[in-house]
N, C-alpha and C positions, 0 to 999 in steps of 0.2 A: 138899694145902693149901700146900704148900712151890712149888708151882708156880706159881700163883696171885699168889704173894707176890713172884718173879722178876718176872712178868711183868708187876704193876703196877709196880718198880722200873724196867725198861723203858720202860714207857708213861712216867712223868716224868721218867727221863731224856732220851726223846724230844722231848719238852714243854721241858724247859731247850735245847734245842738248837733246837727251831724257835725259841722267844724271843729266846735270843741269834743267831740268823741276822736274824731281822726285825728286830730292835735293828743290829747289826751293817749293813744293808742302809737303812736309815734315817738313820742317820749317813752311811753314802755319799752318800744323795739331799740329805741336809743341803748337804752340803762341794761337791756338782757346784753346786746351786743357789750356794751364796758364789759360787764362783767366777764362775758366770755371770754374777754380784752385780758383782762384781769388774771384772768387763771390759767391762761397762756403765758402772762409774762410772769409769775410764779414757778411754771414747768418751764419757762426757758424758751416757749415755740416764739419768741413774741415775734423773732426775724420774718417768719412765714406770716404775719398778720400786717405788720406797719408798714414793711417798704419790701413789697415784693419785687425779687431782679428785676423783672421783664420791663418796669417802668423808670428804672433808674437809668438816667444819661451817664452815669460812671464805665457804665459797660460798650460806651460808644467812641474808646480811644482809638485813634488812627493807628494800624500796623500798616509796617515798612517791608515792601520786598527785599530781602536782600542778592547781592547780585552774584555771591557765591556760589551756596548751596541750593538759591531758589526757595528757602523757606523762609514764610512768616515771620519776622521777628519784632521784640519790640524795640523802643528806640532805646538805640544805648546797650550794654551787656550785663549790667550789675541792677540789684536792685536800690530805690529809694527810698526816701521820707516820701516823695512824688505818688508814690506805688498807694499810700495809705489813705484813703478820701474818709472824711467824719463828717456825718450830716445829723443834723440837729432838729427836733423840732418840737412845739408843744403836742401837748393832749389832757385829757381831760384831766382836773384837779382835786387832788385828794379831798373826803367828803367832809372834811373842815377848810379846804377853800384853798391849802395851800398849792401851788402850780405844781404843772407835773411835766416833763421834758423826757421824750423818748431819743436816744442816740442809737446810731448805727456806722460801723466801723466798720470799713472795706476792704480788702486788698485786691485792689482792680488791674494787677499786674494781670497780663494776658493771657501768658504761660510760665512754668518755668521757676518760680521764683517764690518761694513760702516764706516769708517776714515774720520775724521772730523779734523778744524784746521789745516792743511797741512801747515807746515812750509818749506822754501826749502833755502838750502844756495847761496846768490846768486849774492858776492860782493855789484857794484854800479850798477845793471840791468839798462839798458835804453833800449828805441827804437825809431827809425826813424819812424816805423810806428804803430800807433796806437794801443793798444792789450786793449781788452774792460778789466776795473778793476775788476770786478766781476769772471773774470775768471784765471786774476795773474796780482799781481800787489806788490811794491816795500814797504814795509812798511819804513824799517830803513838798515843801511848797512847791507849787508848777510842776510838781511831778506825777502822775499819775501811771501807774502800769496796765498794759491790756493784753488778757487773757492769758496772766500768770506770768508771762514773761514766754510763755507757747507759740510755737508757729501758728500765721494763719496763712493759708494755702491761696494758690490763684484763686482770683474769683470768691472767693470765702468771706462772710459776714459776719458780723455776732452785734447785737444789741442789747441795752439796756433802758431802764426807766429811774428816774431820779425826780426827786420833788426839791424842791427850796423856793424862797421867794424872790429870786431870780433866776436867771440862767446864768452857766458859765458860759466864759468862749473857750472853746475845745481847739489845741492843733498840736497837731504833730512835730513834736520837739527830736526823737532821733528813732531809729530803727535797727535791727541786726539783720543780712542776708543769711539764708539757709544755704 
């Protein structure tokens, strides 16, 4: 009976040790992914990694028949501030602990309509880590510019990563049509 009693103590100490290897080897896949994280949003790919189209509901706005031509269109003729959707969210936090917030900027116009001059509200924006200017950058209080003041075409994305010890709230203050 004393044997018996060894050798389940075995079997679960075998059992905590495959647990903590799989745990242990998990967190590695963790940290290689960041990193690859990492050095995508350095080259700028970060949009094809954080918020791929296929899973965004931005891309699920109603178009309208119209009863002229018969073609697709969307509501309304002109573009808007409407056209511009900004989604926000965490991810992991710089290796001194401070947060990190990935954003992605849309123009979920249907057809037709490239937005240009993208204004966005956006307090006293800062960041800990670098965010290239060309792609958002702080002009004056609540003012932020996005992507130089560059069209961004139907359907078209571009995101960034920012650190601070909180987040801002992001919204869209005014727009230009192309």
């Amino acid at each position: 009976m004393m044997t018996c009693a060894v050798g389940f103590f075995d079997d679960k100490r075998l059992g905590i040790n495959f647990v903590a290897m799989l745990s242990a080897l998990m967190l590695l896949l963790f940290f290689v992914v960041e990193s690859i994280q990492d050095e995508a949003v350095s080259q700028g790919n970060i949009k094809k990694i954080v918020f791929p189209k296929r899973n965004s509901s931005a891309f699920a706005r109603k178009l309208l028949q119209s009863s002229e031509d018969g073609d697709a269109n969307r509501i309304g003729t002109a573009c808007s501030k409407d056209d511009i959707m900004i989604f926000q969210g965490s991810t992991a936090p710089l290796p001194n602990g401070i947060p990190s917030y990935t954003v992605q900027i849309m123009n979920v116009c249907a057809s037709g309509c490239s937005i240009s001059n993208i204004h966005v509200s956006c307090g006293w924006f800062s960041s800990v880590r670098l965010i290239n200017p060309t792609v958002f950058r702080r002009l004056y209080y609540d003012d932020c510019l996005v992507n130089d003041g560059q069209p961004l075409g139907p359907g078209e994305c571009l995101s960034f990563q920012y650190s601070n010890t909180f987040s801002y709230p992001l919204s869209v203050l005014s727009v230009g049509c192309c």
